[in-house]
C-alpha positions as MATLAB code, in Angstrom:
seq = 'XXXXXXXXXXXXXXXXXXXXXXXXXXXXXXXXXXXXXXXXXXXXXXXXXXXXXXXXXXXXXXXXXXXXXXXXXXXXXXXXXXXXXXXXXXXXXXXXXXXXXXXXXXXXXXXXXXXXXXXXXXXXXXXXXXXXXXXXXXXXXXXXXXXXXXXXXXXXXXXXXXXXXXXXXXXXXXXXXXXXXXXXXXXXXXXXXXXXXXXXXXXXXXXXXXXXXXXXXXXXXXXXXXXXXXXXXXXXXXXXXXXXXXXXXXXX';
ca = [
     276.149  178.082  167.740;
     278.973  177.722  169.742;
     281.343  174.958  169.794;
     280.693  174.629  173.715;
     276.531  175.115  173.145;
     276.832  172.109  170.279;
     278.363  169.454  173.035;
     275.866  170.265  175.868;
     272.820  169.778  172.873;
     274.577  166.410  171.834;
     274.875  165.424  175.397;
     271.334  165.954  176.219;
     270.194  164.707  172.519;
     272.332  161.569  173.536;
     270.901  160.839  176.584;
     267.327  161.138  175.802;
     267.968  158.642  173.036;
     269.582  156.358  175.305;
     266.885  156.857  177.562;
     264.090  155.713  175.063;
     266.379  152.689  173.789;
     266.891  151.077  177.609;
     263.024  152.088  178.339;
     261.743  149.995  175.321;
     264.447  147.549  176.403;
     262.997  146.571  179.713;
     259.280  146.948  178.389;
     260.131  144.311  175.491;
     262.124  141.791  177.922;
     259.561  142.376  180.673;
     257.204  139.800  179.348;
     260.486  137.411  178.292;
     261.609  137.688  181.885;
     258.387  136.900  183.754;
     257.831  133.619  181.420;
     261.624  132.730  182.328;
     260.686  133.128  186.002;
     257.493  131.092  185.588;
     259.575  128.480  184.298;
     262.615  128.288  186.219;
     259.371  128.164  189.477;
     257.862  125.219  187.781;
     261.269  123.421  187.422;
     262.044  123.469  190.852;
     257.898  122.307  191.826;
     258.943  119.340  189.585;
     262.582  118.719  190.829;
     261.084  119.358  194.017;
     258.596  115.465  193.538;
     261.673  114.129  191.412;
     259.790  114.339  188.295;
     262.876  116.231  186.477;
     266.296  115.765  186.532;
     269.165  118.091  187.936;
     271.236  116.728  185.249;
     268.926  117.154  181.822;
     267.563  120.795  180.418;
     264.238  121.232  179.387;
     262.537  123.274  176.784;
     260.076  125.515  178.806;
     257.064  123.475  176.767;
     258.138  120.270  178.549;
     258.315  122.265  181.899;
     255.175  123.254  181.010;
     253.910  120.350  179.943;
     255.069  117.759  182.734;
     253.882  120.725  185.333;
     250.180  120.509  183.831;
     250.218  117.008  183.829;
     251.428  116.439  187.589;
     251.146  119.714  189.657;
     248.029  121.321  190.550;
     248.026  124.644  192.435;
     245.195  124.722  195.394;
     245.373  126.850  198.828;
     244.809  126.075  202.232;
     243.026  127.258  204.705;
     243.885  128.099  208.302;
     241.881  124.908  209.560;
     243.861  122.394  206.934;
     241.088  122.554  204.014;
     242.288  122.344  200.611;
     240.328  124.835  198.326;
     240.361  126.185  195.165;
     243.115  128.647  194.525;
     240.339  130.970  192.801;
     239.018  131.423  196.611;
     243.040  132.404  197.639;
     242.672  135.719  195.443;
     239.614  137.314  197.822;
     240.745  135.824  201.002;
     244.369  137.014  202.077;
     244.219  133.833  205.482;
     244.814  131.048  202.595;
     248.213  129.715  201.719;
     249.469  128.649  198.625;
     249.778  124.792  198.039;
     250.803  122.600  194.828;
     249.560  118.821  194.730;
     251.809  116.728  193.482;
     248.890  113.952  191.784;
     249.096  110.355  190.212;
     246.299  107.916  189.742;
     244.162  110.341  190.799;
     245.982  110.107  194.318;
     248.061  112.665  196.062;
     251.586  111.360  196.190;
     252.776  114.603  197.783;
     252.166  118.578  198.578;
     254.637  121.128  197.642;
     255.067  124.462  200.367;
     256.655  127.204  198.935;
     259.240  128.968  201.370;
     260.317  131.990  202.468;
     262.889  132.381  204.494;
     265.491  135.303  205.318;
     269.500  134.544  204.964;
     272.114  136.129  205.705;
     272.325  138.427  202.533;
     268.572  138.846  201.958;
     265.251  136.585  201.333;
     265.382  132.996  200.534;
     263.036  131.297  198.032;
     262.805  127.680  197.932;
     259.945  124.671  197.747;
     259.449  121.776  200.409;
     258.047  118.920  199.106;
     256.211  116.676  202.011;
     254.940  113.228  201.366;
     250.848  112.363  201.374;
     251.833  110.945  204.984;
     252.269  114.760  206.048;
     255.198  113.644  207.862;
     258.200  113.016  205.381;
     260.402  115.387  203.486;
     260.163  113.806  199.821;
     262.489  116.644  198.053;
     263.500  120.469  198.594;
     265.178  123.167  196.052;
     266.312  126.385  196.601;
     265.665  128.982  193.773;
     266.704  132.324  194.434;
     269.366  133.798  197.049;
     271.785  136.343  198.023;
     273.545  134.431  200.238;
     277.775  134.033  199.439;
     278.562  131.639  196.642;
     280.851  129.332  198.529;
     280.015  129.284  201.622;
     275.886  130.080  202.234;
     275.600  130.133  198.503;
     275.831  126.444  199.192;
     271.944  126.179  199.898;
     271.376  125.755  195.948;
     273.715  123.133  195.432;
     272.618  119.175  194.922;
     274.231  117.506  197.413;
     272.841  120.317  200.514;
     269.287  119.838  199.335;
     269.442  115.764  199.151;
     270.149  115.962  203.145;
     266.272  116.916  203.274;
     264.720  113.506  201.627;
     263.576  111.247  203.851;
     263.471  113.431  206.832;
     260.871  114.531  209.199;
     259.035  117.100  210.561;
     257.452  114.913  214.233;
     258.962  113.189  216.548;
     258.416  109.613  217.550;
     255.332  111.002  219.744;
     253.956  112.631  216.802;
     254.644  116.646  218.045;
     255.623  118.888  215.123;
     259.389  119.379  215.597;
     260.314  120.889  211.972;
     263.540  120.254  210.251;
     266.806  121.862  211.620;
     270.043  122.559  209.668;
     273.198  121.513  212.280;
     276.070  123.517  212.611;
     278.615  120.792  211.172;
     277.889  117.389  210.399;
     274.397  116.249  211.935;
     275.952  113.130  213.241;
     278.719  114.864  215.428;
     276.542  117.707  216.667;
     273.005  116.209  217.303;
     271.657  112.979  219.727;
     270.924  110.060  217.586;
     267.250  110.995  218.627;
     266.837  114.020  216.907;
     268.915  113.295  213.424;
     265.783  112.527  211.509;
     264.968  116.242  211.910;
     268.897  117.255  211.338;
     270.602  117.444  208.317;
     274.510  118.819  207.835;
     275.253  122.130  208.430;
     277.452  124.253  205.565;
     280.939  124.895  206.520;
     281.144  128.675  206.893;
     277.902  128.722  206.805;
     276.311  128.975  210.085;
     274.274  132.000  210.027;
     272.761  131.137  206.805;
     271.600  127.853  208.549;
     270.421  129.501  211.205;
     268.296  131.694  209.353;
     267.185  128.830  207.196;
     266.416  126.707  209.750;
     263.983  129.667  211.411;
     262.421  129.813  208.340;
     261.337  126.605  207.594;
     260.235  126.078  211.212;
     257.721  129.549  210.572;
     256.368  128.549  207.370;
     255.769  124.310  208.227;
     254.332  125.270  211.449;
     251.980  127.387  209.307;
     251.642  124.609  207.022;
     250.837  121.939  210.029;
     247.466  121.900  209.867;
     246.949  120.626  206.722;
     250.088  118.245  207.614;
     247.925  117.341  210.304;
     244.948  116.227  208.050;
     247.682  113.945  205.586;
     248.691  112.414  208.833;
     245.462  111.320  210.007;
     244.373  109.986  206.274;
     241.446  112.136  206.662;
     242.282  114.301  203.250;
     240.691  112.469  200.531;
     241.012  113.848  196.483;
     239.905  112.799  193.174;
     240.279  114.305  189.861;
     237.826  116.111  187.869;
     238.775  116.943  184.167;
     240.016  120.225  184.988;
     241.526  119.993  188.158;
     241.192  118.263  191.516;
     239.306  118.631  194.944;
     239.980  117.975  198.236;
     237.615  117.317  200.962;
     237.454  116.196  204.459;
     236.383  112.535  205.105;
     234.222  113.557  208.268;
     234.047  109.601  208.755;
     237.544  109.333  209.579;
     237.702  112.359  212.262;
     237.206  110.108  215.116;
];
């Protein structure tokens, strides 16, 4: 065999090995990587309701563990019903929903979000009070957008501007929550700030685009808003997990 015939064989021998070794690779971190994903989901659903801190790490069994005890994961229907999440896998209308529960009373529901940036998708939770009017805590989880500048999104002191803001007006019309472009303050009528929070210097595409998607998915989301707001929602806790009905005596 020649000299030239031996390298192509090892080349080709080398590369089929190398092809088996990174195949088993990603099979055997697959699983690893989907748990890690699960996780780093729950994490924010908890930081979301405050019940984690930005500052501590957790193992993934306390994630686990504090997101059993807390969060429960239901769906909603187009009319504002909250249903069992088993109904969500045959009927493609629901949306996903997590209850944040204590005392066997809802203290707050968790949207997840989906919004584009600048760079590509964002991924991030809302958490809105059981008044169905108040921001109570948002994360963002996964981005493209520029560290620096929209990369900002993820960062502590961005996602406090949401708490404590709302998504009416004094009238009680669904008005969302806007991101400025610059500080709220200087930009917006005194008015409107509870639905402003600061813009990101350098930012103001990826605030734009933020800001269009979380006006999309809470005015998908209003419905069941709705319902909190009117105190007709009414939940208890079974030993698995809870239910939500409609208190038809407090429609009127």
């Amino acid at each position: 065999m020649s000299d030239k015939l031996k390298s192509i064989v090892f080349a080709i021998g080398m590369g089929l090995i190398c092809g088996v070794l990174l195949t088993t690779a990603a099979t055997a971190l697959q699983d690893i990587q989907q748990k890690n994903m699960l996780n780093d989901r729950r994490k924010n659903i908890l930081l979301a309701v405050d019940l984690v801190s930005r500052e501590k790490t957790y193992t993934p069994d306390e994630i686990a563990r504090l997101y059993k005890e807390n969060i429960s994961k239901m769906a909603v229907s187009p009319d504002g019903t909250i249903v069992s999440p088993d109904v969500a896998e045959t009927d493609k209308n629901l949306l996903p929903v997590y209850l944040f529960t204590k005392d066997e009373n809802i203290q707050a529901y968790i949207i997840p979000i989906e919004s584009q940036g600048l760079w590509g998708k964002i991924y991030a939770y809302m958490a809105i009070a059981a008044d169905g009017s108040t921001i109570a805590g948002f994360t963002v989880y996964k981005h493209s957008e520029t560290p620096g500048l929209g990369g900002e999104i993820d960062t502590q002191w961005f996602q406090e501007k949401f708490e404590g803001k709302k998504i009416i007006d004094q009238t009680g019309n669904f008005v969302s929550v806007a991101i400025a472009k610059g500080e709220a303050e200087k930009k917006v009528p005194d008015e409107k700030l509870p639905h402003y929070v600061d813009g990101i210097s350098g930012a103001t595409l990826t605030g734009k685009y933020l800001t269009q998607g979380l006006q999309k998915t809470l005015s998908e989301y209003e419905p069941v808003s709705v319902s909190f707001r009117k105190n007709r929602l009414k939940c208890r806790m079974q030993e698995e997990q809870p239910w939500c009905e409609t208190d038809e005596t407090d429609q009127n």
